[in-house]
C-alpha positions as CSV (number, residue, x, y, z in Angstrom):
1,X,0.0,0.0,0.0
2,X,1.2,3.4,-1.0
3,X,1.1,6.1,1.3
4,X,-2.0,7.9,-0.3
5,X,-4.3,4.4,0.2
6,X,-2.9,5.1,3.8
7,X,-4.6,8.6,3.9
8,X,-7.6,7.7,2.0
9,X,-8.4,5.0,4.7
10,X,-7.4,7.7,7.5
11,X,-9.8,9.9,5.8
12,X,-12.7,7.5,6.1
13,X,-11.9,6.1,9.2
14,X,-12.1,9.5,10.5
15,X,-15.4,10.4,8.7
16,X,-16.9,7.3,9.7
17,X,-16.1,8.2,13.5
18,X,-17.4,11.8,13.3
19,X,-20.4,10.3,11.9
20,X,-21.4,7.3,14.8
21,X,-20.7,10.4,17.3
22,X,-23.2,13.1,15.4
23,X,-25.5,10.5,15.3
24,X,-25.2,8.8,18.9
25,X,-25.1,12.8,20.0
26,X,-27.8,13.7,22.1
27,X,-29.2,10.2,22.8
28,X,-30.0,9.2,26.3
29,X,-27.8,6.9,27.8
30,X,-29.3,3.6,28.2
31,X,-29.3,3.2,32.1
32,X,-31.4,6.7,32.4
33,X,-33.9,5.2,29.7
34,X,-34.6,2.0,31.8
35,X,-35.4,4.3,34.4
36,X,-37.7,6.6,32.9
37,X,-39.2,3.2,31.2
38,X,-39.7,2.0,34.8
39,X,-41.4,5.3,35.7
40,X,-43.8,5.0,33.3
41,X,-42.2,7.2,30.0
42,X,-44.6,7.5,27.1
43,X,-42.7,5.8,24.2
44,X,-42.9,7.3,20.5
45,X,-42.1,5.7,17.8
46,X,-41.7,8.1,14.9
47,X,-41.4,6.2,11.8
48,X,-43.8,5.9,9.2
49,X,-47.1,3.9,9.8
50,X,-45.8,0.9,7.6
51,X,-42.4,0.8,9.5
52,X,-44.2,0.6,12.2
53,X,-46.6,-2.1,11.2
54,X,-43.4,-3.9,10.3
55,X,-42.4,-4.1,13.6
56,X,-42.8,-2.1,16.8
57,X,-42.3,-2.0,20.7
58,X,-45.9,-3.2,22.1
59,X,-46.0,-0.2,24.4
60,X,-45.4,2.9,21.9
61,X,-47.3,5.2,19.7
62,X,-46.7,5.4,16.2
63,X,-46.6,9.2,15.6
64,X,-45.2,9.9,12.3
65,X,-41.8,12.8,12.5
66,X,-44.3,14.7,10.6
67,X,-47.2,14.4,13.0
68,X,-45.6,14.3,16.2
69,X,-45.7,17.9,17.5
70,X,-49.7,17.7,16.3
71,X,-50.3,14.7,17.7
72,X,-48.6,13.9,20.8
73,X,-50.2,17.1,22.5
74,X,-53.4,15.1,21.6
75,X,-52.3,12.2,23.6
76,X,-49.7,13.9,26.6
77,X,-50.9,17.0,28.2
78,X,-48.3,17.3,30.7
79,X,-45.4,19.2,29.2
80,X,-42.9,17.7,32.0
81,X,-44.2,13.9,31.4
82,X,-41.0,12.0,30.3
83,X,-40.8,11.0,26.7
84,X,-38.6,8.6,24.8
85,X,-38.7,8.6,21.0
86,X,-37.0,6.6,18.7
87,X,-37.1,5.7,14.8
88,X,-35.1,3.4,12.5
89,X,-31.8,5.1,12.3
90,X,-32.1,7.5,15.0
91,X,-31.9,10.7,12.8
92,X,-36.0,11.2,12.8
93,X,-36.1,10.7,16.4
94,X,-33.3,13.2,16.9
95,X,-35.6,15.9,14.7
96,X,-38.8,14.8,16.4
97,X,-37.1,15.7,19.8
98,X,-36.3,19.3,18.6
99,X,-39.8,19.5,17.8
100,X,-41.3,18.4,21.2
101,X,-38.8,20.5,22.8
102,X,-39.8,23.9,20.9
103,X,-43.3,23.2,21.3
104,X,-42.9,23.0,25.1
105,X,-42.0,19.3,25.9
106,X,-39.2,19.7,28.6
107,X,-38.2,15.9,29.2
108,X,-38.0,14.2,25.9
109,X,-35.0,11.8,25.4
110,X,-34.0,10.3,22.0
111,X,-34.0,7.0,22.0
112,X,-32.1,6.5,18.9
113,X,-32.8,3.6,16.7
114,X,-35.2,0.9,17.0
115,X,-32.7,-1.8,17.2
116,X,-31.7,0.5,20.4
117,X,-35.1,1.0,21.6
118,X,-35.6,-2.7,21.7
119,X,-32.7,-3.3,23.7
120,X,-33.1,-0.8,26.1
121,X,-37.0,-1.5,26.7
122,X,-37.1,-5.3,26.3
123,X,-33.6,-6.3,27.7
124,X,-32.9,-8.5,24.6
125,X,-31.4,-7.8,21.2
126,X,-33.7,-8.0,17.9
């Protein structure tokens, strides 16, 4: 290997990094979500309704990224009630949390992905 394979591979390896660390940013760690799961957190799943139907965690709400900040007010009046939300990749749920925030939601927590959510809320992997 020549020495610009060697920095081509640094350059990924680097990009790949920043990129598992923009997109774990922000998520609630997985001990405070068991918590707020044993408190009682509503759960919202923001994917798409066929996502959903796919495959979902018995105990959340399918409330489309789209729909959330119409919906949820519907079904959680208290602003301070804990939420966790979570989607397929964990980018929706990161833009669904911004939502709930801004429309007055003071203790959402994303989740992150579904395979995450799983784990965290059933104690086994997918």
């Amino acid at each position: 290997m020549n020495e610009t394979s060697w920095i081509i591979y640094g350059i990924v390896f680097v990009g790949l990094i920043a990129f598992i660390r923009m997109r774990r940013g922000g998520q609630v760690s997985k001990k405070e979500a068991v918590e707020y799961v044993k408190r009682g957190a509503i759960i919202v799943d923001v994917r798409s309704a066929a996502e959903y139907q796919r495959g979902h965690l018995s105990q959340a709400y399918n409330m489309p990224v789209e729909d959330v900040a119409s919906l949820l007010p519907q079904k959680v009046r208290d602003r301070d009630k804990a939420i966790l939300v979570h989607c397929q990749s964990g980018m929706r749920s990161k833009k669904a949390k911004d939502q709930l925030t801004r429309i007055g939601y003071t203790n959402v927590h994303d989740l992150g992905s579904y395979e995450r959510a799983f784990k965290i809320v059933s104690g086994r992997n997918l």
